[in-house]
C-alpha positions as a printed Julia matrix, in Angstrom:
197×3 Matrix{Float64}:
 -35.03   48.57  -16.05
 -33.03   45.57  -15.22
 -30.17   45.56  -12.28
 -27.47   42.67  -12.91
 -26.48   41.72   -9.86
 -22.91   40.09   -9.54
 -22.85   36.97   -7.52
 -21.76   37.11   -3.88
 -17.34   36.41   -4.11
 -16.87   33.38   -2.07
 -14.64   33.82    0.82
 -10.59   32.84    0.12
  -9.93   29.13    0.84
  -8.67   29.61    4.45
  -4.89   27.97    5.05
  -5.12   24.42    6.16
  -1.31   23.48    7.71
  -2.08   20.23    8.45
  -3.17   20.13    4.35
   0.46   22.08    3.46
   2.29   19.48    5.54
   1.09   16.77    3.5
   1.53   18.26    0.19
   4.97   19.32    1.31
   5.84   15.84    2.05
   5.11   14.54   -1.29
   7.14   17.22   -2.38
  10.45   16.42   -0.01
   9.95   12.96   -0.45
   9.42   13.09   -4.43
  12.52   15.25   -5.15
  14.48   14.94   -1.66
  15.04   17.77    0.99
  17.8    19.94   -1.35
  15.84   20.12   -4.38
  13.49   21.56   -3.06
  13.35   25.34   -2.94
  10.72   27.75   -0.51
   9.69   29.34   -4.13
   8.26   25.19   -4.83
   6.92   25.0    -1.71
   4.47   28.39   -1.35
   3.7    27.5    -5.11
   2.49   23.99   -4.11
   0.99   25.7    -1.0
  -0.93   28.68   -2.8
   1.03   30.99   -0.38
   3.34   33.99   -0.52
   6.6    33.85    1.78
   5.57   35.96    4.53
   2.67   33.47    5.17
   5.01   30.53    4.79
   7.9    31.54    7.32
   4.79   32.65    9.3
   3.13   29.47    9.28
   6.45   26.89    9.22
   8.96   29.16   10.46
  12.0    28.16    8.09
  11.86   24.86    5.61
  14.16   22.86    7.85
  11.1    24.02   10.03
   8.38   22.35    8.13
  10.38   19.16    7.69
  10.66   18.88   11.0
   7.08   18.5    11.21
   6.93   16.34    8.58
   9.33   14.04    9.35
   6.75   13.98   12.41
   3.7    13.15    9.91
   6.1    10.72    8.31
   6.55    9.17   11.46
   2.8     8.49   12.03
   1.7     7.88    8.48
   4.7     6.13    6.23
   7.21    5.23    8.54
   7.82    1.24    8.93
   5.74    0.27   12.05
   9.01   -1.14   13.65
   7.3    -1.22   17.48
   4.37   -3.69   15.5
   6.4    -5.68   14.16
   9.38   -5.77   17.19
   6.71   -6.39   19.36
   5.7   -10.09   18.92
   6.57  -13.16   20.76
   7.82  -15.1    17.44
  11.75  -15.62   16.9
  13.58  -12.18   16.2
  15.18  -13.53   12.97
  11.54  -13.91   11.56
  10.94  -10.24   13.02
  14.03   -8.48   11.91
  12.94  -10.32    8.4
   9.58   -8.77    8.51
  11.05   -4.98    8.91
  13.31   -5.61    5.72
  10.82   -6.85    3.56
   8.6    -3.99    5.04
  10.57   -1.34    4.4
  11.47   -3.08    0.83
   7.39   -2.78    0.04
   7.56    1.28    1.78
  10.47    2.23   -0.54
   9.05    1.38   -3.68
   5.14    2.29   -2.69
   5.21    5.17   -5.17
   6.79    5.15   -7.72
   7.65    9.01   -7.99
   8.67    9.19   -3.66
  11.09    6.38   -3.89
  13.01    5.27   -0.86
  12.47    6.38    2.86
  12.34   10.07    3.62
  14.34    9.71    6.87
  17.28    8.11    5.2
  17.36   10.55    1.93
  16.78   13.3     4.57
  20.3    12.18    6.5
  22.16   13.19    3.77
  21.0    16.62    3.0
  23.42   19.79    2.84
  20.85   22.25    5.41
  22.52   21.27    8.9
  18.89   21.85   11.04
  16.95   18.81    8.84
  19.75   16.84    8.63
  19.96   16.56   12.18
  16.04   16.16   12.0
  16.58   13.25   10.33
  18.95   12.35   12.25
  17.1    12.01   15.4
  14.45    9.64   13.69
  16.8     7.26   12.29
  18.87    7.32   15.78
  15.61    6.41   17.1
  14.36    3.7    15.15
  17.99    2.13   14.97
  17.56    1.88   18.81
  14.74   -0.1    18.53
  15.96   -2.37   16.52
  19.04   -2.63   18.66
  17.5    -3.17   22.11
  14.51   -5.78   20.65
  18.04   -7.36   19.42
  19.77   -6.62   22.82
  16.74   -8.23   24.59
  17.49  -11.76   23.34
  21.29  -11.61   21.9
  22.75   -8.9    23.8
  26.29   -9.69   22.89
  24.75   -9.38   18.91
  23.0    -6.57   18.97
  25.64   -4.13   17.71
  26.48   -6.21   14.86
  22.84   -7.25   14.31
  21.56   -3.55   14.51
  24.31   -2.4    11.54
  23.69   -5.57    9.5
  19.61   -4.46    9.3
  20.41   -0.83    9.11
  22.56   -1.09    6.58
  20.5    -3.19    4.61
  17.66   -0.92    5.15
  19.46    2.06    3.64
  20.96   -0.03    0.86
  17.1    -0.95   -0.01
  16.38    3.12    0.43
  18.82    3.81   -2.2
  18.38    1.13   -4.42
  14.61    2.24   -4.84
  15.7     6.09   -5.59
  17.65    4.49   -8.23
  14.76    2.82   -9.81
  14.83   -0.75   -8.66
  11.15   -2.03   -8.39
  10.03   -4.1    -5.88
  10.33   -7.51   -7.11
  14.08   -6.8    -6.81
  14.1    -4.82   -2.94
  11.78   -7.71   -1.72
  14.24  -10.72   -3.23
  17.02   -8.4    -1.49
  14.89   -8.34    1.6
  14.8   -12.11    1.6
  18.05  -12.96    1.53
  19.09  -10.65    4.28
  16.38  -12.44    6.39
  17.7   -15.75    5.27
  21.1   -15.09    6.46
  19.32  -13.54   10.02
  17.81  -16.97   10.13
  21.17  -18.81   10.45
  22.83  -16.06   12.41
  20.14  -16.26   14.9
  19.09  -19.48   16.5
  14.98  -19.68   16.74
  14.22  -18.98   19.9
């Protein structure tokens, strides 16, 4: 007589949030913040919604905390490249062209998350988003203030603006050849706004 014996069931892949935070992101960032629903999200997590809300609490939530991951891992290192001793026009040229090369990275999670995420209809993320871009546009502004105090305002919009133009240029399909020669020229006209220094 012969016993089959069934092989040993292998425990159930334990939750990783750290691991759901990244997949999320690709999902927010490939589709934007609206489009996405919590019904994608436990599907691309392999969770039901009482884990979810347990784990993330709401999905304005979870982007919170990846706008945080975003922060650290796709962001444009402004505080890098702010941080140098070379003339600010150069600099300021650096974090267009930068952010021209983020944008268009992947081609399916165009543009920057933080930008796309300001314009979102759920009040909470928006106002996540908010608080990043407030943040880096101070940077800008007071490594502009620094030097040209009396042009920082001006200076700050000028690169912001650009910066978002470049966001939403690459969620409408323009590649990078064309953000980066968009880049440039902004930096060109830095260069004779701003003496070298």
């Amino acid at each position: 007589m012969t016993t089959k014996i069934s092989p040993p069931r292998g425990r159930p892949r334990r939750f990783d949030p750290d691991e759901a935070v990244a997949t999320a992101q690709r999902l927010f960032h490939e589709k934007g913040y609206d489009a996405v629903s919590v019904a994608d999200l436990t599907k691309a997590l392999g969770i039901n919604p009482p884990s979810f809300y347990a784990a993330f609490g709401s999905k304005a939530g979870l982007y919170a905390r990846i706008l945080d991951r975003y922060a650290v891992t796709g962001a444009i290192p402004l505080k890098r490249i702010l941080a140098t001793d070379r003339p600010l026009a150069e600099a300021l040229a650096e974090v267009l062209e930068e952010a021209a090369r983020c944008y268009a990275l992947d081609a399916t999670a165009t543009g920057c998350m933080v930008l796309e995420g300001t314009r979102c209809n759920d009040a909470e993320a928006r106002d996540a988003a908010q608080g990043f871009h407030i943040a880096a546009q101070n940077l800008i502004r007071n490594a502009i203030a620094e030097r040209y105090p009396q042009e920082a305002d001006r200076l700050v919009d000028f690169v912001c603006t650009t910066m978002a133009g470049l966001s939403a240029s690459a969620r409408h399909g323009q590649g990078l050849d064309r953000l980066l020669a968009t880049a440039r020229l902004a930096g060109k006209v830095l260069a004779q706004v701003l003496p070298a220094s």
